[in-house]
C-alpha positions as CSV (number, residue, x, y, z in Angstrom):
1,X,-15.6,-14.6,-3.0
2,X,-13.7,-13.3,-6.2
3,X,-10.1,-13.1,-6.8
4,X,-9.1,-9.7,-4.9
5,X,-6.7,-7.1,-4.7
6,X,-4.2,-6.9,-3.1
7,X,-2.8,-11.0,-3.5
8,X,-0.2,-10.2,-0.8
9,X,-1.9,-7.3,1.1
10,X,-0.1,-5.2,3.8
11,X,3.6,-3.7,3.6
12,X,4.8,-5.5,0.5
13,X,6.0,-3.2,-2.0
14,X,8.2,-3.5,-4.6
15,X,7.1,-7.1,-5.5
16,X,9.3,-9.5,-7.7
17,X,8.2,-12.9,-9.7
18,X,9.6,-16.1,-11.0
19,X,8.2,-19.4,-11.4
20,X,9.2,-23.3,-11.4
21,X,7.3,-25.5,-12.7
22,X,4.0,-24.9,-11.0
23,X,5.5,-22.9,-8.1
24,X,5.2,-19.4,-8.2
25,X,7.5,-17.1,-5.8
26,X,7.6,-13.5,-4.7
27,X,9.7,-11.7,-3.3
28,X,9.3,-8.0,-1.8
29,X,11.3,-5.0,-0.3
30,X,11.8,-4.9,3.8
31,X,14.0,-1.6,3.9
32,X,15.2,-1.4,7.5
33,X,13.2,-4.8,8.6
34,X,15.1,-7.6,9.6
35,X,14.9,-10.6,8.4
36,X,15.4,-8.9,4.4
37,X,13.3,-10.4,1.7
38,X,10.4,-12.4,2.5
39,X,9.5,-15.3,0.1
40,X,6.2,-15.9,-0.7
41,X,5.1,-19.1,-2.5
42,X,1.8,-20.4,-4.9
43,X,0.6,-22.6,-6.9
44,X,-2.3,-20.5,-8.1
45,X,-1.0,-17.0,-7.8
46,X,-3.5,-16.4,-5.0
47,X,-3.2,-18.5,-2.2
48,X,0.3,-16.9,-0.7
49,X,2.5,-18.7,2.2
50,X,5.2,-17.3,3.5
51,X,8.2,-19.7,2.9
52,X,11.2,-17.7,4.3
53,X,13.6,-14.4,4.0
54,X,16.5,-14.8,1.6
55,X,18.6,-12.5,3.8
56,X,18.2,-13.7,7.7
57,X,21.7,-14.2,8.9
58,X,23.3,-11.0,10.0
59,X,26.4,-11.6,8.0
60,X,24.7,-11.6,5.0
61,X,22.6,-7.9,6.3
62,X,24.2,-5.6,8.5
63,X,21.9,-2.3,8.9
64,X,22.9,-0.9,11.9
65,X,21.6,2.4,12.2
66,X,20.0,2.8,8.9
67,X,17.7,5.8,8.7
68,X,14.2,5.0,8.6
69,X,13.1,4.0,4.6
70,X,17.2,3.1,4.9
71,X,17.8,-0.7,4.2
72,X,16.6,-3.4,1.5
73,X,15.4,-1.2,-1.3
74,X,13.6,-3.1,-4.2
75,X,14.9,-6.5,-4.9
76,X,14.8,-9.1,-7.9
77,X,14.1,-13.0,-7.6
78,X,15.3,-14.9,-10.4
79,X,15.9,-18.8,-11.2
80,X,18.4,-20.0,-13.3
81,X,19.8,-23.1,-14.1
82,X,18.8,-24.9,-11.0
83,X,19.2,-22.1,-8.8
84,X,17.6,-19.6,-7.3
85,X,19.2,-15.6,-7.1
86,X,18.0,-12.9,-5.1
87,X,19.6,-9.5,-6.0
88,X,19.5,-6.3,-4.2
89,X,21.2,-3.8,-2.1
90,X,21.4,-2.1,1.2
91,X,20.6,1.9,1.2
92,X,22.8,3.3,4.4
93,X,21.9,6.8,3.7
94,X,18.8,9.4,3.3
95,X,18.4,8.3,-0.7
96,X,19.6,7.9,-3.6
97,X,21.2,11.7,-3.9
98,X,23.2,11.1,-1.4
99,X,24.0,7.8,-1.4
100,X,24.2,4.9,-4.5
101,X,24.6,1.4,-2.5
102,X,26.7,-1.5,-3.8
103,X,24.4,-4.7,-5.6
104,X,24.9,-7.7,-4.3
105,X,23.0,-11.5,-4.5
106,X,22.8,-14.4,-2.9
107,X,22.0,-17.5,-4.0
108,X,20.1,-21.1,-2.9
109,X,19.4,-24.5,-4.5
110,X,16.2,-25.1,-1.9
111,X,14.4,-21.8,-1.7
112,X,12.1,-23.6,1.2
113,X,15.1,-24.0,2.9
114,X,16.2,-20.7,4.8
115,X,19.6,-21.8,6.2
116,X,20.6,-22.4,2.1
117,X,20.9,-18.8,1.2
118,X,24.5,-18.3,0.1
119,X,26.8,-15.2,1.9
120,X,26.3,-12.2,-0.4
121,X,28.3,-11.9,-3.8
122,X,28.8,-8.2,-4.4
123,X,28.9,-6.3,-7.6
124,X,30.7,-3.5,-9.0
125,X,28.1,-1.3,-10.7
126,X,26.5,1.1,-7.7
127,X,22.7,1.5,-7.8
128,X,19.5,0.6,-6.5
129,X,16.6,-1.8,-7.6
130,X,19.0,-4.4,-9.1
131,X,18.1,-6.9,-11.6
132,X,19.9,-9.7,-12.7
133,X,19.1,-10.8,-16.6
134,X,20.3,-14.2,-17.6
135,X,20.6,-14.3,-21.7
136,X,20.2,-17.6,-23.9
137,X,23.6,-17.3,-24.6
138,X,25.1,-17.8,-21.1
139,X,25.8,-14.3,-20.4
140,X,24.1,-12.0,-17.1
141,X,23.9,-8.6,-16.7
142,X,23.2,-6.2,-14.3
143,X,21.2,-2.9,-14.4
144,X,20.2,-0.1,-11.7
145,X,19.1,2.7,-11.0
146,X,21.2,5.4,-10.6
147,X,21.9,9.1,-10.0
148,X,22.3,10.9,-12.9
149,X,25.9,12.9,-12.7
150,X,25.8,14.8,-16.4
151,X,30.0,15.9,-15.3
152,X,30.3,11.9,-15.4
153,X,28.3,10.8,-18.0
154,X,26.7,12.9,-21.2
155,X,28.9,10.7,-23.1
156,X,27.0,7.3,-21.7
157,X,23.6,8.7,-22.7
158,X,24.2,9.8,-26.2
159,X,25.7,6.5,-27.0
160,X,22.8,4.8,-25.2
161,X,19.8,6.8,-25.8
162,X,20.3,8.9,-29.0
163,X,20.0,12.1,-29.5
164,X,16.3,13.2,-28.7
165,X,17.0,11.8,-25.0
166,X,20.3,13.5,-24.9
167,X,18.6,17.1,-25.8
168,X,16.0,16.2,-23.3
169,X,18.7,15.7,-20.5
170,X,20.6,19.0,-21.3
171,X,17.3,20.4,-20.7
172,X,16.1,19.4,-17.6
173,X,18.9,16.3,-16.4
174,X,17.2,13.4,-15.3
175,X,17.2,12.1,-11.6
176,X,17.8,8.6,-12.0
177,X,18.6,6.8,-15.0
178,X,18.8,3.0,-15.8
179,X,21.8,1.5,-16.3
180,X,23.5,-1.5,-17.1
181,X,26.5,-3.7,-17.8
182,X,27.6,-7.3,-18.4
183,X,28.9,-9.4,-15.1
184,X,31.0,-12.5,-14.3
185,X,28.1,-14.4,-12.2
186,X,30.7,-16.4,-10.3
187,X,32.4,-13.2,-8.5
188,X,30.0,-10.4,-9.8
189,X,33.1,-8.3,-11.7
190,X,31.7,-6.2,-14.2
191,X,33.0,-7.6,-17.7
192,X,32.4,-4.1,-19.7
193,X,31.7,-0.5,-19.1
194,X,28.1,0.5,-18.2
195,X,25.4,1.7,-20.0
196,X,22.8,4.1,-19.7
197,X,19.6,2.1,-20.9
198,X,16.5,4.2,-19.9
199,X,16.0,8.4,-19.7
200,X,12.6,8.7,-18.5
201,X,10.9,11.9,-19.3
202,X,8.3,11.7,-16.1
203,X,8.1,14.1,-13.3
204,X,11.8,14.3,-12.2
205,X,13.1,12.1,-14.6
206,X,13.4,8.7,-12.6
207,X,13.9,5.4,-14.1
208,X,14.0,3.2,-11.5
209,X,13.0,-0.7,-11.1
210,X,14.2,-2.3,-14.3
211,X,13.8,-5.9,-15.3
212,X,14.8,-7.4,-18.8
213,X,13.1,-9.9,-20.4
214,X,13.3,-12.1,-23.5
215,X,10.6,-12.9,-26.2
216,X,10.1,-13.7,-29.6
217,X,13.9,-12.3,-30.0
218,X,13.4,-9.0,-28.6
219,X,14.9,-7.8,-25.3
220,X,12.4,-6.0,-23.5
221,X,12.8,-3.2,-20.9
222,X,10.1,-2.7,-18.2
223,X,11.3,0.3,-16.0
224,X,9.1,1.8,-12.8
225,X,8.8,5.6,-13.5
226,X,7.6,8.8,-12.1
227,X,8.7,8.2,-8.9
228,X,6.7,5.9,-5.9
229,X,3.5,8.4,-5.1
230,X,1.1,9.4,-7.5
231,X,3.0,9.7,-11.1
232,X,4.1,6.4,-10.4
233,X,4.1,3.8,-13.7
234,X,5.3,1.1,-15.7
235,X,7.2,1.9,-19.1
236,X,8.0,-1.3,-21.6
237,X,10.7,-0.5,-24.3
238,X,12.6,-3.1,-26.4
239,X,15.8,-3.2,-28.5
240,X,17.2,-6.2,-30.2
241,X,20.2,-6.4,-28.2
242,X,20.2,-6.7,-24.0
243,X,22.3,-3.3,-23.9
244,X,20.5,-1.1,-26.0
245,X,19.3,1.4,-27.5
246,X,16.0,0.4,-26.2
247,X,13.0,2.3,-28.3
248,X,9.7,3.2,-27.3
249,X,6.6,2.0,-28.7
250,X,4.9,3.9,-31.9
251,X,3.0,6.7,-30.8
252,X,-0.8,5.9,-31.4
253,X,-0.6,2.3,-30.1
254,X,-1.4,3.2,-26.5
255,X,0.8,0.9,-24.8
256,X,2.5,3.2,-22.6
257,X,2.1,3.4,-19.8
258,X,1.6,-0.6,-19.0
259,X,-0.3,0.8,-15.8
260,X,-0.9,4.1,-14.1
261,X,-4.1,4.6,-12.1
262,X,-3.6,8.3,-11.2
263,X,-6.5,9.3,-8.9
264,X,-8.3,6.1,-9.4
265,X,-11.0,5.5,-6.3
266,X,-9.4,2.1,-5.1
267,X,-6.1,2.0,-5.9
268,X,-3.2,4.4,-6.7
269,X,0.2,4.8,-6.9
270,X,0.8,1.3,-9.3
271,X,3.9,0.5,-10.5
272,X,7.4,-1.2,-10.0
273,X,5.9,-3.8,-12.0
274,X,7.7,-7.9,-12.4
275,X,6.2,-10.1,-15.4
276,X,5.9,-14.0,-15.4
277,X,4.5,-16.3,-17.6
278,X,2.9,-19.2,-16.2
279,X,2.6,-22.8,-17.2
280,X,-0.1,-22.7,-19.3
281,X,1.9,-19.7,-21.3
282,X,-0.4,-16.8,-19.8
283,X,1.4,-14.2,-18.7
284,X,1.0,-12.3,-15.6
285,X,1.7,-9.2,-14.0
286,X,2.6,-8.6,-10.2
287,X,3.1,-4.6,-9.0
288,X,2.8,-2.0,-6.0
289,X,-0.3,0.1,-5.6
290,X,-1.8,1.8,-2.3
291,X,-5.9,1.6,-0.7
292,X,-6.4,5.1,0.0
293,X,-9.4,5.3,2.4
294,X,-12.1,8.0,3.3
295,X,-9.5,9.9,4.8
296,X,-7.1,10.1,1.9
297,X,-4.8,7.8,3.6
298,X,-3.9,4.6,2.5
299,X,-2.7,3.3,5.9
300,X,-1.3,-0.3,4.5
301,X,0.8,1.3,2.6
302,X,2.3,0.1,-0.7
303,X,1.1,-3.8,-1.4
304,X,1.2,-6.2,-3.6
305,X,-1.0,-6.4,-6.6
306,X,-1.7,-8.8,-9.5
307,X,-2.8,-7.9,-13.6
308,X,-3.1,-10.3,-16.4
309,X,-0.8,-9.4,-19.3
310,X,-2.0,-9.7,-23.2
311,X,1.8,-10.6,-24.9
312,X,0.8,-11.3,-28.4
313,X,3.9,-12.5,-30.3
314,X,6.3,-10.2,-31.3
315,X,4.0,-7.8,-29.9
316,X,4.0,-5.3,-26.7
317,X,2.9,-6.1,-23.5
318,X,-0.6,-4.8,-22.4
319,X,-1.4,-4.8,-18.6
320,X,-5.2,-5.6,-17.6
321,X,-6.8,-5.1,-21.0
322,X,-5.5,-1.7,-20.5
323,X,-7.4,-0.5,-17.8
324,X,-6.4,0.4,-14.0
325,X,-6.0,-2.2,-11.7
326,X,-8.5,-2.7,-9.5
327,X,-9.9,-4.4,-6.2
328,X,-10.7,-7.5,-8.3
329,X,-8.9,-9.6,-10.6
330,X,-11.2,-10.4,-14.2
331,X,-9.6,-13.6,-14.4
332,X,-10.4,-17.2,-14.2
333,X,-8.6,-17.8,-11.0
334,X,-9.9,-19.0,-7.2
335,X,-11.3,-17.0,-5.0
336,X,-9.4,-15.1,-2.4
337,X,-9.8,-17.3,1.1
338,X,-11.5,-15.0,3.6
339,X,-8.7,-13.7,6.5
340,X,-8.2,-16.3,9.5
341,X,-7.4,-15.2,12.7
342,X,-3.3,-15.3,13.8
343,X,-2.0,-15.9,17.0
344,X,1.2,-17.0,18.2
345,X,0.9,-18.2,21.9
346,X,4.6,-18.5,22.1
347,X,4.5,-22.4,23.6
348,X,7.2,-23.4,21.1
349,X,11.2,-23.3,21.1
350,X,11.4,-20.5,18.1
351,X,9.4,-17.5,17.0
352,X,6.8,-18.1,14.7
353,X,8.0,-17.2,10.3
354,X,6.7,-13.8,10.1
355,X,8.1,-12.1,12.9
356,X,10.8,-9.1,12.6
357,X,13.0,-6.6,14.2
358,X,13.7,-3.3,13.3
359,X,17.7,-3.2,11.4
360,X,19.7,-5.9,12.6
361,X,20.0,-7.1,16.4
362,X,23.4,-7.1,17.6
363,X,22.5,-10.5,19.6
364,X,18.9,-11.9,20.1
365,X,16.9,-9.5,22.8
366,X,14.1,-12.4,23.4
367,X,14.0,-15.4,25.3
368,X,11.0,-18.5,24.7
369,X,12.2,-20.2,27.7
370,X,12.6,-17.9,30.5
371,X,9.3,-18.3,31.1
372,X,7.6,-21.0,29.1
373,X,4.6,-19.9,27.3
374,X,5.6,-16.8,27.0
375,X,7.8,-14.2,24.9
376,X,10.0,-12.5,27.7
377,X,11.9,-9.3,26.6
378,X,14.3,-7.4,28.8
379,X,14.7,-3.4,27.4
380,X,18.7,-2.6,25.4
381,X,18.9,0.6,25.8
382,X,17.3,2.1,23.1
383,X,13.7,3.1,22.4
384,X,11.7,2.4,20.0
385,X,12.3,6.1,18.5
386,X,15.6,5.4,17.7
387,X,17.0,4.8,14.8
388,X,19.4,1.6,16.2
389,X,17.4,-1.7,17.0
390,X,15.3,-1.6,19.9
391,X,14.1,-4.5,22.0
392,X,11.3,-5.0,19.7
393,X,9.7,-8.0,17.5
394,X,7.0,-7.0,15.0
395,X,4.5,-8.6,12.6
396,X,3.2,-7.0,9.8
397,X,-0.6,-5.4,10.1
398,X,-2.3,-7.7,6.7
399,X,-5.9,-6.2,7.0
400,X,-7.4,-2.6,7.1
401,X,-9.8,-3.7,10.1
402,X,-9.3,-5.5,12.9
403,X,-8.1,-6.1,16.5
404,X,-4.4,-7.0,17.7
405,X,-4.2,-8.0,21.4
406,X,-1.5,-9.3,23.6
407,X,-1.5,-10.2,28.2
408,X,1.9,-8.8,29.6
409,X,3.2,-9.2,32.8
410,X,5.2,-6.3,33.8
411,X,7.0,-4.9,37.0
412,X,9.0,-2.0,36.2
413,X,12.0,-0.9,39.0
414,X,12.8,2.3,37.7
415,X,10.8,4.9,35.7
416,X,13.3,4.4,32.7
417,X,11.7,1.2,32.0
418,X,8.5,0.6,29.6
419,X,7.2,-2.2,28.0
420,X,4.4,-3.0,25.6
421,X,2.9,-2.6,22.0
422,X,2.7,-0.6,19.2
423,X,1.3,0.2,15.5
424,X,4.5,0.9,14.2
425,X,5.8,2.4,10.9
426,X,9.2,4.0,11.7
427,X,10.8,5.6,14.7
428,X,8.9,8.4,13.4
429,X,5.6,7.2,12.8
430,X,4.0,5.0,15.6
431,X,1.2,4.8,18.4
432,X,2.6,2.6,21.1
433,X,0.5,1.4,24.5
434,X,2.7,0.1,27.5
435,X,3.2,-0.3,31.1
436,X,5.3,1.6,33.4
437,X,6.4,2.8,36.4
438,X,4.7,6.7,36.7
439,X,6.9,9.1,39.4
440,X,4.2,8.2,42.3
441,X,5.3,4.6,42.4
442,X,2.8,2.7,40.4
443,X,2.2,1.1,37.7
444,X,0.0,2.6,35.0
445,X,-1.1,2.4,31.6
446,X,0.2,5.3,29.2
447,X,-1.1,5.7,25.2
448,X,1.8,7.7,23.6
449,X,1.9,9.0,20.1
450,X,3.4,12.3,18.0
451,X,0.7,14.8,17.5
452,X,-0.4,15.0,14.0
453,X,0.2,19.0,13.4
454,X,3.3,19.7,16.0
455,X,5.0,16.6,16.4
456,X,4.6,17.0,20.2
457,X,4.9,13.3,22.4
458,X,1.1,13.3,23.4
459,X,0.2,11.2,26.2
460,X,-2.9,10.1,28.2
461,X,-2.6,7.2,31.1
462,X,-4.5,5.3,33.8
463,X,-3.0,3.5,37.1
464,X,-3.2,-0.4,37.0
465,X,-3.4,-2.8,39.7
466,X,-0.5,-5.8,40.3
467,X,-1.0,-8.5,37.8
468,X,-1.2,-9.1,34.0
469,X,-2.8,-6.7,31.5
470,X,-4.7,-7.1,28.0
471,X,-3.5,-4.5,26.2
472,X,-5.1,-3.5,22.8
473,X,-5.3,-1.8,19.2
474,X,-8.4,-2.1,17.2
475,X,-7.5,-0.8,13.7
476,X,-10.4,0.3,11.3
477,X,-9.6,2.0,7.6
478,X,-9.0,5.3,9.3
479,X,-8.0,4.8,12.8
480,X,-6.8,2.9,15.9
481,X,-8.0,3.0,19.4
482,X,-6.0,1.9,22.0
483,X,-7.2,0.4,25.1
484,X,-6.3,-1.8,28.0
485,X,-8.4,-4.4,30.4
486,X,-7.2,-6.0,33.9
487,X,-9.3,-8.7,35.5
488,X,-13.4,-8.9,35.3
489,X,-13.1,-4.8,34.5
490,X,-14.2,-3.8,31.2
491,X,-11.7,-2.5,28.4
492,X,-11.1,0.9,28.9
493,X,-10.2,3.0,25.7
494,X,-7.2,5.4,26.4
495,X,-7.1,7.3,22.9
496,X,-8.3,7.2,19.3
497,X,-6.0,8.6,16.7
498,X,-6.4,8.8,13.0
499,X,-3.8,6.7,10.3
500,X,-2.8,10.0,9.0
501,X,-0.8,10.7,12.6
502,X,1.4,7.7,11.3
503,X,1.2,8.6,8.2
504,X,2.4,11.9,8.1
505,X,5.3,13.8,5.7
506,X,8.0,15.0,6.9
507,X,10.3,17.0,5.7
508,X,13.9,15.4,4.8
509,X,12.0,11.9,6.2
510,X,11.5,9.3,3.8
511,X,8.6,7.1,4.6
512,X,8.2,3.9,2.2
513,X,7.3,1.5,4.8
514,X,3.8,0.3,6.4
515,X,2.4,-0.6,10.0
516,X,3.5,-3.7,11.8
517,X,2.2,-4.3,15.4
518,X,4.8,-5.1,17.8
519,X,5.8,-5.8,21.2
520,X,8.7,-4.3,22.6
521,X,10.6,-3.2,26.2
522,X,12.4,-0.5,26.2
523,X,15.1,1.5,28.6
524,X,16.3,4.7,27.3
525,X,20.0,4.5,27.7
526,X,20.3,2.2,30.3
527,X,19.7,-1.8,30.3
528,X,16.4,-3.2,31.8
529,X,16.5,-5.6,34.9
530,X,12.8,-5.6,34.7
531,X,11.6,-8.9,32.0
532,X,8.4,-8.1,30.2
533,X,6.6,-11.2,29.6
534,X,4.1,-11.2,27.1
535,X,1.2,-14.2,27.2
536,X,0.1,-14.2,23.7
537,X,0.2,-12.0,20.3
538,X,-2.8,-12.0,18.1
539,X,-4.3,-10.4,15.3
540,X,-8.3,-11.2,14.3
541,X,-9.2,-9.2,11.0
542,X,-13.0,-8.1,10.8
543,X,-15.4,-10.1,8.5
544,X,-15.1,-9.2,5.0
């Protein structure tokens, strides 16, 4: 097979680089997933294992009751100096307008080691999409983005952008603007005022994403722009000093934007962008883009992409020869290995890496030894609707086709109780198959989802027998079927619904995440007597 895109595929956006040595590690957003921050490690820059989560302690993440798209927004790995930072910050409210969270980064000397991540060091200067720069010279700083307030701040952006931006902003005021300062690494104290570093003259005017780099003694600027959907791109600009003015290349050369695939067939929406050079002095490119299928819907959401980058010296950057990024990577590199088969058969004393919950448990919902061999779960209180943190575990959905499958044994008491699976993308945006107790007496089998033009709870169910049953979701590019089987019977399919049901826009709802399948037990408002013990989880992606 050839190298393919995407290197990291399902929900992985917002990807960040660094490399030791021969080691190559990612990082990527979670929002309101916990554990925050998964670390991905390779030696080849396709072959991706996941290592760990930077932020997997709740005292280092508390996101209780975070709205949906709430959480770990855009984060930045660096290395320096023997050690490893992660930087980021936790969104608490409905975005950026209304709410600018605090950066903070924690720290480790063994990135394989998950138990190493320091307790978070916060910083002064309020944004999101941190990034921490280290200079030659021993100082760090810290830039953001951040709301544009022009009552605040005209002053900031003359100084930082001259006076072409500063007419611009009168204009029409930007959105979000880059910004930046210097800080004490040990406490994270801002050592100087900040700085406005990038006015972005895209769409609404957003600047977000920035990393700084340094090469061939310019300071380079590479800022996500136009916003996450379909203006979204990467913008390079340097300046000689890591606080600006930071200039734009000469018109003519055609280096801007580094990537933007508009309405490209394959992939859209590229940007958020994080450069590395490897050992062999190449440089490379990792970013976000989206699959869109038949159906317009690109139901992986935003994932993980690679580019090579041309970095002539003293020159710009130029992202895959200058053309969109595709499904393929023209590179010299090893083939992408075809997708194995997952399962996790729960048979040992912790849940296998990979695994999440939705915002941070207030004490651990699951038990691996109740029952040995299985996952038992008892239902909180809270449904998986909610916007607290459901009994619920969850595992990312890595391939557009496929089949995810799980055996639970189930006795409901009361009518309040449910348990089961799910294609999940928010309390919003979800399909979920369980067992429960229907008014009769009995136990059936109920398909539940939100009806794609009213929003309307749909349901369609079928009475089951005593005893263990296979429950189902085949996914294709454009849909999931849900089904169930008990005994010798054959599957039965209880409903087929299209991606677009999940993923639908809302107004006032932010959506950046993508499907995970999960299994959950739930009790609306009341605690569940009832244990829900699941066999086996296990997803089998289709031949390629």
């Amino acid at each position: 097979m050839p190298t393919l895109n995407p290197i990291i595929p399902g929900f992985n956006p917002d990807p960040t680089i660094c490399r030791v040595g021969a080691d190559y590690f990612v990082a990527t957003s979670t929002f309101e997933f916990f554990p925050g921050v998964p670390i991905y490690h390779s030696t080849d820059l396709v072959n991706w294992r996941l290592i760990g989560h930077a932020l997997n302690r709740p005292s280092q993440l508390n996101m209780r009751a975070v709205p949906c798209s709430g959480g770990v927004w855009a984060p930045t790995l660096r290395y320096h100096a023997g050690r490893f930072y992660l930087t980021t910050g936790v969104m608490h409210g409905r975005g950026v307008s209304e709410y600018s969270p605090r950066p903070f980064f924690v720290h480790t000397d063994n990135i394989f080691d998950d138990a190493s991540w320091s307790e978070p060091i916060w910083m002064d200067l309020h944004g999101i999409d941190s990034d921490l720069f280290f200079d030659d010279d021993g100082k760090v700083y810290l830039s953001v983005g951040q709301k544009y307030r022009p009552h605040l701040e005209p002053e900031l952006l003359e100084m930082a952008t001259g006076t072409q931006a500063q007419a611009q902003a009168q204009a029409q005021p930007p959105h979000i603007v880059t910004m930046s300062c210097e800080v004490d690494i040990d406490t994270g104290r801002s050592l100087g005022p900040p700085v406005i570093l990038r006015v972005s003259d895209v769409g609404r005017g957003i600047a977000e994403g920035p990393h700084i780099y340094k090469k061939d003694g310019w300071y380079y600027l590479l800022t996500a722009e136009g916003g996450t959907e379909s203006l979204h791109r990467a913008i390079i600009t340097r300046s000689r000093s890591p606080l600006g003015p930071y200039d734009l290349p000469p018109d003519g050369e055609g280096i801007n934007p580094l990537v933007f695939n508009g309405d490209h067939p394959e992939v859209r929406n590229t940007g958020h962008a994080d450069m590395v050079q490897g050992p062999d002095g190449a440089w490379w490119a990792v970013l976000l883009g989206v699959r869109p299928q038949q159906n317009g819907v690109a139901p992986l959401g935003r994932e993980t992409f690679l580019a090579p980058v041309q970095w002539p010296d003293g020159g710009w950057p130029v992202f895959n020869k200058g053309q969109p990024v595709s499904l393929r990577v023209d590179h010299d590199l090893p083939s992408t290995p075809v997708p194995a088969e997952w399962r996790d058969d729960f048979d040992t004393d912790k849940l296998q890496l990979g695994w999440y919950h939705v915002r941070t448990p207030l004490k651990r919902e699951y038990s691996l030894a109740e029952r040995p061999g299985h996952l038992t779960l008892y239902g909180n209180g809270y449904a998986i609707n909610s916007t607290e943190s459901p009994s619920m575990v969850l595992r990312k959905q890595t391939a557009l086709s496929g089949v995810w499958s799980t055996a639970i044994d189930f006795n409901p008491q009361a009518t309040y109780e449910e348990a089961g699976t799910a294609v999940f993308l928010s309390a919003y945006s979800y399909a979920s198959l369980f067992v429960r107790l229907s008014g009769k007496g009995k136990r059936e089998v109920v398909a539940r989802w939100l009806d794609e033009e009213t929003d309307a709870v749909t349901e369609v169910s079928r009475d089951v027998e005593d005893g263990t049953v296979l429950l189902s979701i085949r996914a294709t590019p454009t849909s999931y079927t849900l089904a169930f089987k008990q005994g010798p019977d054959e599957a039965q399919e209880l409903a087929t619904i299209s991606t677009s049901v999940l993923n639908k826009n809302r107004p006032g709802i932010l959506e950046f995440t993508g499907p995970h399948f999960a299994l959950f037990s739930q009790s609306v408002n009341q605690p569940s007597r009832s244990p829900a013990h699941f066999n086996y989880a296990s997803f089998k992606p289709d031949e390629p």
